[in-house]
C-alpha positions as CSV (number, residue, x, y, z in Angstrom):
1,X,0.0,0.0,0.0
2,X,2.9,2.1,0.9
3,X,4.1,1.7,-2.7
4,X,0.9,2.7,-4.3
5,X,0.5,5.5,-2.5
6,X,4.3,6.7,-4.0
7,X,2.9,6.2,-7.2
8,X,-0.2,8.5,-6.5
9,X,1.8,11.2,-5.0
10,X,4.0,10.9,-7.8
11,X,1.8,11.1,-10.6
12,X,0.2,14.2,-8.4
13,X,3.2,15.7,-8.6
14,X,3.8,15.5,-12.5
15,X,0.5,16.8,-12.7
16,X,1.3,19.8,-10.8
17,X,4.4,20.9,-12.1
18,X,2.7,20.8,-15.7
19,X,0.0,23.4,-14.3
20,X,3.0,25.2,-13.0
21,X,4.2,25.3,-16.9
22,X,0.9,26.1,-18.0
23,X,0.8,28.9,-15.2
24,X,3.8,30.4,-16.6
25,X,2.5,30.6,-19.9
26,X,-0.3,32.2,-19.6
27,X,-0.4,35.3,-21.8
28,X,-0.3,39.0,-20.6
29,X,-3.1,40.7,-22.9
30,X,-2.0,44.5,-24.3
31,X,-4.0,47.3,-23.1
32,X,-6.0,49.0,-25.4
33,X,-6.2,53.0,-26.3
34,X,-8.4,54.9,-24.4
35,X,-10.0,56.0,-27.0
36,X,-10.9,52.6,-28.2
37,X,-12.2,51.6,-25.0
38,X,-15.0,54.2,-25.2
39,X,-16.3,52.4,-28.1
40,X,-15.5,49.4,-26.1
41,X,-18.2,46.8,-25.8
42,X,-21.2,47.0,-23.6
43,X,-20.8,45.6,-19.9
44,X,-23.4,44.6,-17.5
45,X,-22.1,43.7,-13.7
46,X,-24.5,41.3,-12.1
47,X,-24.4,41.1,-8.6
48,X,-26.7,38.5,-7.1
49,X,-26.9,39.5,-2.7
50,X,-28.6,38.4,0.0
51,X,-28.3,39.5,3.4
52,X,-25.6,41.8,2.5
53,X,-26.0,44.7,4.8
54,X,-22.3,44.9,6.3
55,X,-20.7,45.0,2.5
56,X,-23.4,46.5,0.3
57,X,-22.0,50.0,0.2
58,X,-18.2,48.6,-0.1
59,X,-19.5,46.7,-3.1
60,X,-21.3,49.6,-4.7
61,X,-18.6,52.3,-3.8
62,X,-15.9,49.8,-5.8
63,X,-18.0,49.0,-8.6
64,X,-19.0,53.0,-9.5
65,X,-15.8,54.3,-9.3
66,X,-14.7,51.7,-12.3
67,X,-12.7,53.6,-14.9
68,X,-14.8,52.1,-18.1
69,X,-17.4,54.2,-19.6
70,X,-19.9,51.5,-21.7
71,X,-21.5,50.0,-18.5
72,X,-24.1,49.6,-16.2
73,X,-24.6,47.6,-12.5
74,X,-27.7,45.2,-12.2
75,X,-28.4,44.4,-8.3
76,X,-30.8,41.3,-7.6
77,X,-32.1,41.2,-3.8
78,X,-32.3,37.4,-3.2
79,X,-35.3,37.4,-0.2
80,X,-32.6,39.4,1.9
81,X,-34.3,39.0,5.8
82,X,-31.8,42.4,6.4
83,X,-31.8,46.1,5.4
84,X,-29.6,45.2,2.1
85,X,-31.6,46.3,0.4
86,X,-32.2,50.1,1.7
87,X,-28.9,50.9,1.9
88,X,-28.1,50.4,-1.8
89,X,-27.9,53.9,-2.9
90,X,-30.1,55.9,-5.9
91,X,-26.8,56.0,-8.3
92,X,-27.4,56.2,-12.4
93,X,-25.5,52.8,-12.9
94,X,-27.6,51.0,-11.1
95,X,-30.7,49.3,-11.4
96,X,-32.1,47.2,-8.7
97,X,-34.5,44.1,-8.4
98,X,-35.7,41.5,-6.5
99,X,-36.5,38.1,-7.5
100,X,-40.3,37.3,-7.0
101,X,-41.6,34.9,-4.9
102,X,-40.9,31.8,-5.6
103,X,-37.6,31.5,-7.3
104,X,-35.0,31.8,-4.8
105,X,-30.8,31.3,-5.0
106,X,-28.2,32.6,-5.9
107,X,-28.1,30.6,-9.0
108,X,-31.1,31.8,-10.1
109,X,-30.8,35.6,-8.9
110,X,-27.6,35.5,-11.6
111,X,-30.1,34.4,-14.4
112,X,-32.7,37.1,-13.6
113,X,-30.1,39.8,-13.5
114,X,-28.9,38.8,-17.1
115,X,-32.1,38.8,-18.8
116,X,-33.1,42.1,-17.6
117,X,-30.0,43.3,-19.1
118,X,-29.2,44.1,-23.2
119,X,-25.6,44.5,-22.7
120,X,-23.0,42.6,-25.2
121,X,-21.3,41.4,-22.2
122,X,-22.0,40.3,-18.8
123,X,-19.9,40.4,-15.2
124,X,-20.5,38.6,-12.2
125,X,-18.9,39.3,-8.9
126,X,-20.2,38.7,-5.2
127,X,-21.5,41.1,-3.0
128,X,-18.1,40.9,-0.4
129,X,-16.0,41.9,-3.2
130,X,-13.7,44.7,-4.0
131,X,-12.5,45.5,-7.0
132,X,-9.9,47.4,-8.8
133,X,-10.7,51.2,-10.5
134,X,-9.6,49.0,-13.9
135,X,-11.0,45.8,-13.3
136,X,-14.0,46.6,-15.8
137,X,-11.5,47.9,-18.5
138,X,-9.2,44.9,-18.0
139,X,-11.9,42.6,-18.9
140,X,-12.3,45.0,-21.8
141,X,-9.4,44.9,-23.1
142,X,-9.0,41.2,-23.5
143,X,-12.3,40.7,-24.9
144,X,-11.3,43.5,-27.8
145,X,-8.2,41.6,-28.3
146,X,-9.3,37.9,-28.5
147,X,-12.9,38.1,-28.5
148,X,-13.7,34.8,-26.2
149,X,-17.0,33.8,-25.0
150,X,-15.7,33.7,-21.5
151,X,-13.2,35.5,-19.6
152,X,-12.1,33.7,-16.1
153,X,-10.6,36.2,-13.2
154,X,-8.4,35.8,-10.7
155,X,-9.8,35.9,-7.0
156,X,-8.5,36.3,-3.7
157,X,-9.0,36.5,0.0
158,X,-8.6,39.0,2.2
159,X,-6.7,38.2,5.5
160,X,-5.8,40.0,9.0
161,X,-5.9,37.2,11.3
162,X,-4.4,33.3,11.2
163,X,-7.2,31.8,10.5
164,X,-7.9,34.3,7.4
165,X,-4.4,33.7,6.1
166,X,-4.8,30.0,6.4
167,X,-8.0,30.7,4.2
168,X,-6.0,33.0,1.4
169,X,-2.6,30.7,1.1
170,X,-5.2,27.7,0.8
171,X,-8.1,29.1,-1.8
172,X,-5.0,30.1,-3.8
173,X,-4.4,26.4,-5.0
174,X,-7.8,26.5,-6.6
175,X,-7.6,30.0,-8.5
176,X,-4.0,28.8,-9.7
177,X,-5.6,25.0,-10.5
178,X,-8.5,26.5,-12.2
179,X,-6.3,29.0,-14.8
180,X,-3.4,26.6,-15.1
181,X,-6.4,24.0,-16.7
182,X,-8.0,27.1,-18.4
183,X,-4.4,27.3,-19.8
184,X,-3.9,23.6,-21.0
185,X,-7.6,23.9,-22.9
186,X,-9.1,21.8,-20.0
187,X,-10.7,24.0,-18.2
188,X,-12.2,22.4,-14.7
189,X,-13.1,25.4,-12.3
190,X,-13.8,29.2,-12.6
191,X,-15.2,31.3,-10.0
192,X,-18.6,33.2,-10.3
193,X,-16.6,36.0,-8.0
194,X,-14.8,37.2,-10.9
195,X,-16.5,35.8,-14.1
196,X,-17.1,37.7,-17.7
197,X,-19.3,36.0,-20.6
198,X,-21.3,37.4,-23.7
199,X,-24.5,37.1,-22.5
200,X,-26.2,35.6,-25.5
201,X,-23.8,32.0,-25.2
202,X,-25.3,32.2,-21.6
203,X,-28.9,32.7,-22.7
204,X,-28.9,30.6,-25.2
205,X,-26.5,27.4,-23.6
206,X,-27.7,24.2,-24.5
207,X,-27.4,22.6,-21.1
208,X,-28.8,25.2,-19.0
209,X,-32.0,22.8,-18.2
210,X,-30.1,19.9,-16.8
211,X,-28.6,21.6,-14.2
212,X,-31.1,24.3,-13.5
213,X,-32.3,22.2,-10.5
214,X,-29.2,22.3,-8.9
215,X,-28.6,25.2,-6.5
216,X,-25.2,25.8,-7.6
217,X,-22.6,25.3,-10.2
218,X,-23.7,28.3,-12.7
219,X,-20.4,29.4,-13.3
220,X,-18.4,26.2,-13.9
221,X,-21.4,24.2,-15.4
222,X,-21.5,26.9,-18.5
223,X,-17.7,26.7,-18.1
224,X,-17.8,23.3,-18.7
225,X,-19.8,23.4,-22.0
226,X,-18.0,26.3,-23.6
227,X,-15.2,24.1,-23.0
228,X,-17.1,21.2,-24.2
229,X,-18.0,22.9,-27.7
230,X,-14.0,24.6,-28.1
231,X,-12.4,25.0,-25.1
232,X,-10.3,27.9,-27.1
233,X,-13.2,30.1,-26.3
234,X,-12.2,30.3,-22.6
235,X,-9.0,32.4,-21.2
236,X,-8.0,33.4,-18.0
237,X,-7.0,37.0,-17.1
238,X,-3.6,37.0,-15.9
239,X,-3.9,40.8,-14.7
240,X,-3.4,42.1,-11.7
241,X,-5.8,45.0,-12.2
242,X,-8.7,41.9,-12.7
243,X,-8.0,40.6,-9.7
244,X,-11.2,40.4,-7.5
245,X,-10.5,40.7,-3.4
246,X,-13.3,38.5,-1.6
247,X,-14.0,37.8,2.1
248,X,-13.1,34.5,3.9
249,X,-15.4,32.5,5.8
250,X,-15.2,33.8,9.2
251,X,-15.2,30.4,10.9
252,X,-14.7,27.0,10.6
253,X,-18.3,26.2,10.1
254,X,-18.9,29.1,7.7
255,X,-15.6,26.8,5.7
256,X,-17.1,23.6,5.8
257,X,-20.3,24.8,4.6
258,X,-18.6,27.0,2.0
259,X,-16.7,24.1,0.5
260,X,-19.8,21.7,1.1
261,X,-21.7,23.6,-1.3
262,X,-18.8,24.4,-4.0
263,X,-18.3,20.3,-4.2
264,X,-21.5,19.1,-4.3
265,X,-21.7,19.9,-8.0
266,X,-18.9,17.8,-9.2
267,X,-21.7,14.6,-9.2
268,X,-23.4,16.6,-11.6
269,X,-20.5,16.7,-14.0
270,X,-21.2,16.1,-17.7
271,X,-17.6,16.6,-19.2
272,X,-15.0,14.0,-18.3
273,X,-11.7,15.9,-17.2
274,X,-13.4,17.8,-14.4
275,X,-15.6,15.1,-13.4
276,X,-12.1,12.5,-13.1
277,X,-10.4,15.1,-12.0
278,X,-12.6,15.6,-8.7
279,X,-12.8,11.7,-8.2
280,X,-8.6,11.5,-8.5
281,X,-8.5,14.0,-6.0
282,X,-10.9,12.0,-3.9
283,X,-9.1,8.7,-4.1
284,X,-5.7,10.3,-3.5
285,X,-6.4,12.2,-0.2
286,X,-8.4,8.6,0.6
287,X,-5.1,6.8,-0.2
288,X,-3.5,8.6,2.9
289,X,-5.6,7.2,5.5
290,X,-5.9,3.4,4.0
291,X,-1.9,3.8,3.7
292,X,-1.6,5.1,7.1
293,X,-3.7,2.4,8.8
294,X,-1.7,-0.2,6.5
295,X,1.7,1.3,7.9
296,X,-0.3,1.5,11.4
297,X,-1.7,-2.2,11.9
298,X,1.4,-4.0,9.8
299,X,4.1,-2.0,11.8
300,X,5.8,-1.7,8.5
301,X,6.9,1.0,5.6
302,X,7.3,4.3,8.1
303,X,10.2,4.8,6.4
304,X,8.5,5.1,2.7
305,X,5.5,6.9,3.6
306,X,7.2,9.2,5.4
307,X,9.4,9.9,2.3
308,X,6.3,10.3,0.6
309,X,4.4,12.9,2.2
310,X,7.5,14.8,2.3
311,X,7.4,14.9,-1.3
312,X,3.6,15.8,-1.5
313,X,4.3,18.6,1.1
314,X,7.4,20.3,-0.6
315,X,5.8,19.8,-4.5
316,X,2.6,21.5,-3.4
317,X,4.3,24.3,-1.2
318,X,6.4,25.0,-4.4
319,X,3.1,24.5,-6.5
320,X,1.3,27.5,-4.1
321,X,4.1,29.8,-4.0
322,X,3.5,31.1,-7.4
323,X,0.0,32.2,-6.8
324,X,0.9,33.5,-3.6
325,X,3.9,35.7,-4.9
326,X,1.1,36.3,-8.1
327,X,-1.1,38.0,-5.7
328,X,1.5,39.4,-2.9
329,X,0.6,37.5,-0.3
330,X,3.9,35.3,-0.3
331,X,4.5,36.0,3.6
332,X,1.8,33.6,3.9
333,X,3.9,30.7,2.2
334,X,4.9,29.4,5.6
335,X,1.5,28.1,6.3
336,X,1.4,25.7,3.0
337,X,3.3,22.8,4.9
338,X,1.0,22.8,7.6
339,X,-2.0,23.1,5.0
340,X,-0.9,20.2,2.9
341,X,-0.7,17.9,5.9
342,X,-4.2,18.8,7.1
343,X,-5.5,18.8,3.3
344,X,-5.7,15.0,3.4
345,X,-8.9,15.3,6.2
346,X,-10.3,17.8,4.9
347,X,-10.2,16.3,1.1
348,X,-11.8,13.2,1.9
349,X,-15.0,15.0,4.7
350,X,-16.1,17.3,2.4
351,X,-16.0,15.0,-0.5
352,X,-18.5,12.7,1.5
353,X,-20.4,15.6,3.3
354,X,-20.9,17.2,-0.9
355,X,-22.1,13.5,-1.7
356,X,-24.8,12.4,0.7
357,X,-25.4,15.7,3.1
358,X,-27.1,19.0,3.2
359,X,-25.0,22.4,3.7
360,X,-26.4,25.9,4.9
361,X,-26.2,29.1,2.9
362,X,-27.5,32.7,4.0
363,X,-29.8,31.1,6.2
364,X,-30.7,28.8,3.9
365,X,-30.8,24.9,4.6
366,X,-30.1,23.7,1.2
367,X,-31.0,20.0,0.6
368,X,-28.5,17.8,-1.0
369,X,-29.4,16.9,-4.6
């Protein structure tokens, strides 16, 4: 068992220094002219929110002062049960709505907020977000130079305690895992936090139906069938003016729930890399423990799986340092060690919690599905 679980960690670790390549590769887009960018194409940010009332007025102060001309802010009150929704100030970029009874989510607010706009294309972001003066014209810019159907940002956390920088050194791993695929043309994760598309391909996706049951899993189920249809039609921004600065979970619970909900889609899964993809990582974090109880009960192979997990810890900590450094946040670096050896248990929890259990969201029991 020992042995196998070399192999695993091995093959992880190919796998990771070619995202590392891909990484590397990823293009820097031009900027554009000013004066081409106020013929620019038209943008629509859709903010699904619900109980919102300690960052609404963050949110709305970031996303006015935006340095692009051609767009407009669409705000959609999911149910909020706080006063959200009366401190969103009169402003002429934004419009306001609130889903009506009976449709409910944020899933669903998203939708809403895109067919009331007519906008070429269309933003998403989260209501605890900050963003750069140019993150509109970043987006922009690339779209004017490559013209994709979707545009995947780069999103961070925000950190001024230990358990927040645990939170921004680990959610990293996936920003730099999702563009590194983005980068090989196997795109398996984007983030709804940071996400541009032209809003007809949303409107008109072919597999919007199949998962419109499912409470979550917008952003990387259209994600998955761009890539499905030419995966060419996806980049990532690799700009630091794009990047997107969200809010951690506050606690352990608000984690665990967090991460309950984001991996409860992957059983939904059409396309076959993402779909293998989350099941390797299942079955390697689950090689651990059956390897530790092997070396446990048997008395035998400390010696090898020792060697082993040194191996996974130093590859990944290597792997997460370009992210980190990416976004400035490399002080934080010293905590990857210590977050690749809990990884293991958290890994193999949630995956069984996203299978067969419920999670909680804004108040919101959410039934596993």
């Amino acid at each position: 068992m020992e042995f196998l679980y070399f192999i695993l960690v091995s093959i992880y670790s190919i796998l990771l220094i070619l995202l590392i390549f891909s990484w590397k590769k990823l293009p820097l887009f031009p900027q554009t002219e000013e004066a081409v960018l106020k013929q620019g194409p038209s943008i629509s940010i859709i903010v699904a929110f619900r109980n919102e009332e300690m960052n609404i007025k963050q949110l709305v102060k970031s996303l006015t002062k935006q340095s692009y001309t051609n767009y407009n802010i669409i705000l959609v009150n999911d149910h909020s049960e706080d006063q959200s929704l009366t401190l969103i100030p009169h402003h002429p970029l934004i419009k306001t709505f609130s889903l009506p009874n009976g449709i409910t989510g944020k899933k669903q607010a998203i939708r809403y907020g895109i067919e009331q706009s007519d906008s070429q294309l269309i933003l998403t972001t989260d209501a605890d977000c900050v963003h750069h003066k140019d993150w509109v014209t970043s987006f922009a810019n690339t779209y004017l130079s490559k013209s994709p159907k979707m545009i995947s940002g780069p999103v961070r956390f925000s950190y001024q305690n230990f358990w927040e920088r645990c939170m921004n050194a680990e959610f990293g791993s996936l920003i730099l895992t999702g563009a590194a695929s983005i980068g090989i043309k196997k795109p398996n994760m984007c983030n709804a936090a940071n996400l541009c598309f032209e809003r007809d391909a949303f409107i008109h996706q072919n597999d919007y139906e199949q998962h419109a049951h499912i409470p979550t899993g917008d952003d990387e189920f259209f994600l998955h069938q761009i890539a499905k249809e030419n995966a060419s039609d996806i980049l990532f921004l690799k700009d630091k003016k794009a990047i997107v600065t969200s809010t951690p979970p506050k606690n352990f619970n608000e984690f665990v729930q967090q991460r309950i909900r984001w991996a409860s889609k992957w059983k939904h899964y059409k396309n076959k890399a993402p779909l293998f993809g989350s099941l390797f990582v299942f079955f390697f974090h689950l090689s651990f423990f059956l390897t530790l109880i092997d070396v446990v009960t048997t008395n035998e192979g400390y010696l090898l799986f020792s060697l082993t997990l040194f191996l996974k810890t130093i590859v990944e900590t290597w792997y997460n340092r370009y992210i980190l450094k990416w976004f400035d946040d490399y002080k934080n670096i010293v905590l990857l060690p210590i977050i690749s050896l809990f990884y293991p248990f958290y890994a193999v929890s949630i995956g069984f919690l996203s299978t067969f259990g419920n999670y909680e969201w804004k108040n919101r029991k959410i039934i596993g599905k």
